[in-house]
N, C-alpha and C positions, 0 to 999 in steps of 0.2 A: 504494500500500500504506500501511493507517495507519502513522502514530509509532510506533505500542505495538509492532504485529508486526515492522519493523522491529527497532525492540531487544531483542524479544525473542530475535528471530534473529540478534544480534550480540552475545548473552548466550551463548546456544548455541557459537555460532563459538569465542568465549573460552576456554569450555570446555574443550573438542574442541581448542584449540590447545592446552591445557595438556599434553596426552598428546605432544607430537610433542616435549616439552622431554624431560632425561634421565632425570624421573623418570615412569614409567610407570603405576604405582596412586596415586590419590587417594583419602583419604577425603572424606566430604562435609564434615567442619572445614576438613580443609587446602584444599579447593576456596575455602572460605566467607573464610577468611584471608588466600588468593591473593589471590581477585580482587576483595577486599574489599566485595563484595555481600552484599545480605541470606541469609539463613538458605534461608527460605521463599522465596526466588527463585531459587537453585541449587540448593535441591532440588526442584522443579516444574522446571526445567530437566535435571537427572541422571535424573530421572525417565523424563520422554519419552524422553529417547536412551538410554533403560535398554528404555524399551518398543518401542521401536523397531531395539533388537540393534543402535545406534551404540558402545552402553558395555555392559558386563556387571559386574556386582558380585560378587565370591568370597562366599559364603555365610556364611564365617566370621567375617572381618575387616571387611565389609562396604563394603572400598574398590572403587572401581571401575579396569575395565580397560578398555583396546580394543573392541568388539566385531564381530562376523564381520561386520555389515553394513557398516562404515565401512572393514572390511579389504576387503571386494568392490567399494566404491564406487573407495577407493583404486586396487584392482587396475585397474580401467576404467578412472581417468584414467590410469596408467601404459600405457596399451596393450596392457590384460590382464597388468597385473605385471610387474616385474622380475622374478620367479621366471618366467614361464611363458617369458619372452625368456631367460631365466640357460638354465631348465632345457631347453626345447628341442633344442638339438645333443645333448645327453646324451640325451633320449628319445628321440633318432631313433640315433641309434649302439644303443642296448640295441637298438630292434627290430632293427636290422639283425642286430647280434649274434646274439639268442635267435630272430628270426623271428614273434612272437605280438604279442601287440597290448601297449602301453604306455599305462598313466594316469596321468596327474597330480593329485592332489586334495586339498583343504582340509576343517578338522572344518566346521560349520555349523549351528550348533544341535542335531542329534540324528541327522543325515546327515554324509554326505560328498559337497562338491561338485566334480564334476571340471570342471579349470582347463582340460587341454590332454589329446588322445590321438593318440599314432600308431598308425593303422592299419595291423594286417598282410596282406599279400596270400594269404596261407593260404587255404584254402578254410574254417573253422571260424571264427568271430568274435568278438570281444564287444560286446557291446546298446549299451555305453553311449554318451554322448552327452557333448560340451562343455556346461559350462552346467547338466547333469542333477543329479539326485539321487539317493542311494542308505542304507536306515541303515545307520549304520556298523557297527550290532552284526554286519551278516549281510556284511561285505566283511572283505577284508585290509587295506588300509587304512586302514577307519576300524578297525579294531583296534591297529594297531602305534600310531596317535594318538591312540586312548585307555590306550593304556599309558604316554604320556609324563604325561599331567595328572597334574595334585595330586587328591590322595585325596579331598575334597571334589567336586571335580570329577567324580569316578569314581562317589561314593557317588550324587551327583546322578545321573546318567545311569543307573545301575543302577536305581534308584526308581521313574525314568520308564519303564524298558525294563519292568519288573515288570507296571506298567497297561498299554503300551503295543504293547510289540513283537507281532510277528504272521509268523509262517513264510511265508518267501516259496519254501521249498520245504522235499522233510521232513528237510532237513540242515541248515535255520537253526537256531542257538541262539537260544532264550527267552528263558533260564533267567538271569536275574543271576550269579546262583551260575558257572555254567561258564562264563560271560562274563570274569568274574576270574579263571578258573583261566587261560584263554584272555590274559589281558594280563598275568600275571604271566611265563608261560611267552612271549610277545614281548620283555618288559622282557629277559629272559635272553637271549633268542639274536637280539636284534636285527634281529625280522624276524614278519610274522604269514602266518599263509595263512586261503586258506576253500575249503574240499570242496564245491562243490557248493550253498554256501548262501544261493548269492542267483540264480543259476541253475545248471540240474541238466546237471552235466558237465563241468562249468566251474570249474577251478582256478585259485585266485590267490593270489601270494604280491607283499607288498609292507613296503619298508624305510622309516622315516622321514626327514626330510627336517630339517635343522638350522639355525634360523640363526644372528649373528654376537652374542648372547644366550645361545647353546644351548637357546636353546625350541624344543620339533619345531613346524616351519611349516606341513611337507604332508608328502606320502606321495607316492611314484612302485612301482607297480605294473608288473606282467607277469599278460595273463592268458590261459589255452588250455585247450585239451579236454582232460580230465583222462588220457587216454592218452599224449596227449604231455608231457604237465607232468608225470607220473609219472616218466615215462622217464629226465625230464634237471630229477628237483629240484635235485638238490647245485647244477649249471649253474646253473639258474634264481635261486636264490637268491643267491650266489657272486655275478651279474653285476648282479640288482635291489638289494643290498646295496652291491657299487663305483660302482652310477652314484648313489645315493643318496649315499655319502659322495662324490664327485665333485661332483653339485649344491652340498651344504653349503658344500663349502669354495669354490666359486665366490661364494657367499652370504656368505662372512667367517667361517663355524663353525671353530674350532681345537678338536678333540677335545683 
C-alpha cells in the first residue's frame, strides 16, 4: 500500500479516536487544533467518514458526532454489542412473559435496524429479521426514537419523510405533520405503538432504551395480531416499558 494511503488512513484513525475521549462532538476547529493538522486535511478526512455515516454533523452547530455506521461496525467487533448481550435475558423473559414476538433495534439513517428478536411460538408472527430494515416513520420503534432527538434532528427526518415516505399499508403515516403529533404524544407516555402500519394486523408497541449518557440507544418492542395486543394493551405496554427500563439501567442509565 503507498505512503500516502497509509497516512491517510492513520489521519482517519486519529480522528475517529478523538470520539472514544470524553468529549463526544467536535467541530472541524477543534479537530484542526487537536491534532494539529492542516485545515484542508481534516476536512477531506471528516468529510469521507461524514459520507460514509462513520460521523454525522448536527445541522446547526455543524460539529460532528458518532455515526450509525461506526456504531454497527462497533456492534460487530463486540459480538453484536454489548447491548444485544446486556439486552438478551431481558428479551427473552418479556417473551416468555407476554408470549408474542420481541425486537431489539437501533435508528439508522431513516430506518430502524433490528439488532436481536425472540421468536414467539404463537401461531401469528412477525416478518422481521436480525440485521433487517424497516422506516421508522411506519414502526413503534422507530417512533419512540424519534421522539428522543433534538428538534433538528426531527425537523431533518420530517423533510425527508415529506419526499420520501411511501405507505406500506393504508394505516402508514405520511404525513410529517401527524408524524409529530405521533412523537410528541411518545415523549408523554413513554412509549409508541403502530396499528397496522407497517403490516396489516399487526400491533406494536415499543419503549426506549437509555444509556449511561441518557441518550435513547434502541428500542425493545412487542409485536402481535392486533386481537390479541388489543386484549392485553395496558399488559403489553406495563411489561415493554419495565424491560426497557430494566435494559437501561443494566446499560449504567440513572433516570
Amino acid at each position: 500500500m503507498a505512503k500516502e494511503q497509509v497516512s491517510s488512513i492513520l489521519r482517519a484513525l486519529q480522528i475517529l479516536e478523538c470520539f472514544m475521549d470524553r468529549e463526544t462532538e467536535w467541530t472541524l476547529k477543534e479537530l484542526v487544533d487537536h491534532l494539529d493538522l492542516p485545515t484542508t486535511t481534516v476536512f477531506r478526512q471528516v468529510s469521507t467518514l461524514a459520507d460514509r455515516q462513520y460521523l454525522v454533523q448536527d445541522p446547526v452547530r455543524k460539529s460532528y458526532q458518532v455515526g450509525p455506521r461506526l456504531m454497527l461496525l462497533a456492534s460487530a467487533i463486540l459480538g453484536q454489542s454489548d447491548l444485544r448481550r446486556v439486552a438478551r435475558p431481558e428479551l427473552e423473559h418479556l417473551s416468555d412473559t407476554v408470549h408474542e414476538t420481541i425486537n431489539l433495534s437501533v435508528l439508522l439513517e431513516h430506518d430502524i435496524f433490528y439488532l436481536d428478536k425472540v421468536e414467539t411460538h404463537r401461531s401469528i408472527v412477525c416478518n422481521t429479521q436480525i440485521g433487517g430494515r424497516a422506516p421508522a416513520y411506519a414502526t413503534s420503534s422507530g417512533k419512540v426514537m424519534l421522539a428522543g432527538q433534538k428538534a433538528e434532528y426531527i425537523e431533518e427526518y420530517c423533510q425527508w419523510m415529506g419526499r420520501k415516505a411511501k405507505p406500506l399499508t393504508e394505516n402508514t403515516i405520511t404525513d410529517p405533520e401527524k408524524l409529530r403529533g405521533e412523537l410528541v404524544q411518545a415523549r408523554l407516555r413513554g412509549y409508541a405503538m403502530d396499528n397496522g402500519e407497517i403490516e396489516e394486523g399487526l400491533i406494536c408497541v415499543a419503549a426506549p432504551i437509555y444509556d449511561m449518557n441518557r441518550k435513547i440507544l434502541a428500542a425493545v418492542s412487542i409485536s402481535g395480531p392486533d386481537y390479541r395486543m388489543k386484549e392485553d394493551e395496558e399488559f403489553m405496554i406495563r411489561e415493554v416499558r419495565q424491560t426497557a427500563e430494566n435494559i437501561s439501567r443494566l446499560l449504567g442509565f440513572r433516570g
